[in-house]
N, C-alpha and C positions, 0 to 999 in steps of 0.2 A: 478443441483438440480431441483425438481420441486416445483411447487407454492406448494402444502402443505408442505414439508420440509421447505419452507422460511416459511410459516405460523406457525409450529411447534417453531421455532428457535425465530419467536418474542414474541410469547405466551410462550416460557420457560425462555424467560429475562424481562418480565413483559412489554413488550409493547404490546399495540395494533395494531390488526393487519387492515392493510391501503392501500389501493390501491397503494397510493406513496410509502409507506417499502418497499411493494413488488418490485417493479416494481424499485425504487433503490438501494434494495438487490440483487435483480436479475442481474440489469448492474454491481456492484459492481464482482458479482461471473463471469460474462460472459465476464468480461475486466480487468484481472487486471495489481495492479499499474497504472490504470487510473487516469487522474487530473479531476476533478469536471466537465470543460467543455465536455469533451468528455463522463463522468457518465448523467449529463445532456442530451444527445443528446441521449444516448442511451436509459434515461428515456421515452425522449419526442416520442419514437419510439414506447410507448404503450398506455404515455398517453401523447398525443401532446400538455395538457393546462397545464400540471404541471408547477409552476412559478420556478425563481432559487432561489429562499427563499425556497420554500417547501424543495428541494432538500437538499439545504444547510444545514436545518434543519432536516432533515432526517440523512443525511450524521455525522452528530454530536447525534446526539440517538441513530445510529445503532455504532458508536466509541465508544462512554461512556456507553454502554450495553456492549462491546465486542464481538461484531458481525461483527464489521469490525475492518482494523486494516489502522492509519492515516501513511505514512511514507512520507518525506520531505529531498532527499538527499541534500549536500549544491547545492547550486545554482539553483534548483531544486522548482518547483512550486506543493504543497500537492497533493500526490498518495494516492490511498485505494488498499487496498485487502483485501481477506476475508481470507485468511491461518494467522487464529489467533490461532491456535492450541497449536503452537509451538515455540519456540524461532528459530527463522533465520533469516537468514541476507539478506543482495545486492549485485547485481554487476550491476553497473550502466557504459554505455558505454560514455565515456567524447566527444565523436563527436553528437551521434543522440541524447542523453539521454536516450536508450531504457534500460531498468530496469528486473532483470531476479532474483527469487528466489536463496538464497544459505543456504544448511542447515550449521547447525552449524561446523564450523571446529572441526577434527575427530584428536585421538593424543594429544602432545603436542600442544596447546595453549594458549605460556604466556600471548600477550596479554590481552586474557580473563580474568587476574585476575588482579586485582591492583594491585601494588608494597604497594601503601598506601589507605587505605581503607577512614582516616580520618573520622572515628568512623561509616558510612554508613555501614546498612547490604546489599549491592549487591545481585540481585536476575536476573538481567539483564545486556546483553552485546550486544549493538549496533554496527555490524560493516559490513562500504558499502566499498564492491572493487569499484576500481575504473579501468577503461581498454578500449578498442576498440569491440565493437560485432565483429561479424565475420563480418560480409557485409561490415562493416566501414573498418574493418581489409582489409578485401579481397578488396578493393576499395582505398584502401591509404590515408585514409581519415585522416585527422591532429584533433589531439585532440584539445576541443574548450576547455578545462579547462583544470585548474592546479590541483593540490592536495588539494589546498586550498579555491577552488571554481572556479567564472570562472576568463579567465584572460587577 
């Protein structure tokens, strides 16, 4: 995307627009599932005096706007990305942690629906695979977690 599209996209969720948005929407769209430090470092690759407060704060105005989206697999230290469009899911690889888009499973999916609602209207469904990348795959790499985080 270009810098007026991110300038468009703040100025239609009521922020103003900032050399930091920019410049932390931009790493956000240009890496995703990034963790902060790494949105950081790609920050600092335009504006080298941005502090990690600014960012941090950034990082949380462009969430709570819906402009980016926070996700935290277990064991797993906070990702962004910006595919807020939609409902989809993860597949996080249990050796590297490298983290890949999944759209919503197609078909039967019971999971998707509660057995018990326990009075909740449901409008959302969180769900991360969990597996080996290829390279891990291809590499015989031993899973560093379990199902229930790390182990």
């Amino acid at each position: 995307m270009a810098t007026s599209d991110f300038q468009q996209l703040l100025r239609e969720s009521a922020l103003r627009v900032t050399r930091p948005r920019l410049a932390v929407l931009g790493a956000v769209h240009s890496h995703p599932h990034a963790d902060t430090d790494a949105i950081i470092r790609a920050t600092r690759e335009e504006l080298p005096d941005v502090s990690h407060q600014a960012v941090y704060d950034v990082l949380r105005a462009l969430t709570d706007a819906g402009l980016v989206r926070r996700i935290q697999p277990a064991g797993s230290v906070a990702r962004y990305e910006a595919r807020v469009a939609d409902n989809h899911h993860h597949v996080v690889c249990r050796s590297c942690g490298a983290i890949e888009d999944v759209d919503c499973a197609v078909g039967a999916a019971p999971c998707l629906h509660p057995s018990g609602r326990h009075g909740f209207v449901v409008d959302e469904a969180e769900v991360v695979y969990w597996g080996l990348c290829p390279d891990c795959s291809a590499a015989g790499s031993e899973p560093a977690t379990t199902s229930r985080g790390r182990a």
